[in-house]
C-alpha positions, 0 to 999 in steps of 0.5 A: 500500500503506498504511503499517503503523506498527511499534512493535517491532523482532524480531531473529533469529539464524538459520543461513545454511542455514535456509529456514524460519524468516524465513517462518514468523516473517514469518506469526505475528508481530503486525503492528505487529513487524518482523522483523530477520534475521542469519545464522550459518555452518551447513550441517550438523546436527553437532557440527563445525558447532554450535561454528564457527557460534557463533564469528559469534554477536557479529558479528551480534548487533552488526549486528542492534543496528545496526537497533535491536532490542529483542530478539535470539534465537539460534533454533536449539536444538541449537547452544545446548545443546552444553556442557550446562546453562547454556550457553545462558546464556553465548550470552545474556551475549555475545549482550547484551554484544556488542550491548547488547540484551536477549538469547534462545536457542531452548533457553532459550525451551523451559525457560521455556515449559516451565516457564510451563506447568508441564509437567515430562515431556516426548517430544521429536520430533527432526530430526536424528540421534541423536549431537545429539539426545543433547545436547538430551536431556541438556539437558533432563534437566538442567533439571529435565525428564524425557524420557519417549521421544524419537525422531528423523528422522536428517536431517544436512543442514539445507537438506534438513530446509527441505525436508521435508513438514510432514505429517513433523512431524504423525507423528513428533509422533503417534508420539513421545508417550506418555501420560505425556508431559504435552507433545510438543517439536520442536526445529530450527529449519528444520523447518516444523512450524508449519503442523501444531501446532494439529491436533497437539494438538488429536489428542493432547489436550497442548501442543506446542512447536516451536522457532519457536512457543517462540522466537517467544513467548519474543521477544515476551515480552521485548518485553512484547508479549502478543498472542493469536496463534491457529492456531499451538497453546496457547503463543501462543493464551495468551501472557499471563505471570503478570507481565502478568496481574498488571499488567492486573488492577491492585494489588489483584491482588496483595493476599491 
């Protein structure tokens, strides 16, 4: 087997439940960056559950520094978004204080990918049940997003959820839209949904984000890595930041 030479170092915080997440990153990933994994206690998809598995949040960051990372993301967007706006900035500063590694949450990838497209209303397609989905909702109210329609799956364990037909996804994303949503997002983590984002959008006519797509952009982004990945929806089909566009033009970029 010939050797690949990895010049960047991925880390991910995932629960020990999840199924998904390592096959799905190992797939989209570039080939040159390598993917690091550390795990939170999680089995259900609730609020006992959500506050126990952040207790272990420097822990990890701390082994995952071990292996020289360039980037740590919690990539799980419920747990990130219980205390409200700005939480997800206080798992990043002990995430980055405890490992001295620049530092993501999946919630906070969704805002600043959001935000980089310039979408403002949104339909949320959730696994979960409705008491969790309430906070993601808030969440993004709170940010600044207006949440035209939401609708979940009521799923409460997560190892199920690693189990679920992708083809779930594909529906409950037909069906949660509106059109006055400018974009469809799918939080959770272990929900294999990346399979179906391209048909998804191609069939609504918007931008869909899932919570591995965002995770895996905004972790590549801090990376400074700004591959075209196709086959996995507009995200990471068109990664570039305004900053990196700014760079790659030259100065005269920036001159009126």
């Amino acid at each position: 087997m010939p050797h690949i030479t990895r010049t960047h170092r991925f880390g991910l915080l995932t629960p020990s439940s999840n199924s998904t997440q390592e096959p799905e990153f190992s797939e989209v990933l570039p080939r040159h960056v390598s993917l690091h994994t550390g795990r939170l206690s999680f089995t259900n998809i609730d609020a006992d559950t959500m506050f126990r598995c952040i207790e272990e949040l420097e822990q990890e960051s701390r082994k995952l520094a071990d292996a020289d990372v360039g980037v740590i993301i919690f990539a799980a967007t419920a747990p990130s978004v219980t205390l409200g706006k700005g939480y997800d900035r206080e798992l990043i500063k002990r995430m980055e204080d405890a490992s001295g590694k620049p530092a993501t949450t999946a919630s906070t990838a969704f805002i600043e990918a959001l935000t980089f497209l310039g979408i403002r209303r949104i339909a949320i397609a959730a696994p979960w049940n409705e008491a969790v989905n309430k906070t993601v909702v808030a969440f993004m109210e709170a940010n600044g997003f207006e949440v035209v329609n939401n609708e979940v799956m009521g799923l409460v364990r997560n190892t199920e959820l690693g189990r679920v037909d992708p083809e779930t996804a594909y529906e409950l994303g037909r069906r949660v839209d509106r059109p006055n949503a400018d974009a469809v997002i799918m939080p959770g983590g272990n929900w294999p949904t990346m399979s179906i984002v391209e048909r998804l959008e191609r069939d609504i006519g918007k931008p869909v984000l899932t919570n591995n797509v965002a995770s895996i952009w905004a972790g590549l982004r801090i990376l400074g890595c700004h591959d075209r990945i196709n086959g996995y929806g507009r995200l990471l089909r068109d990664p570039l930041s305004r900053e990196a566009i700014s760079a790659q033009a030259g100065p005269e970029s920036t001159q009126s």
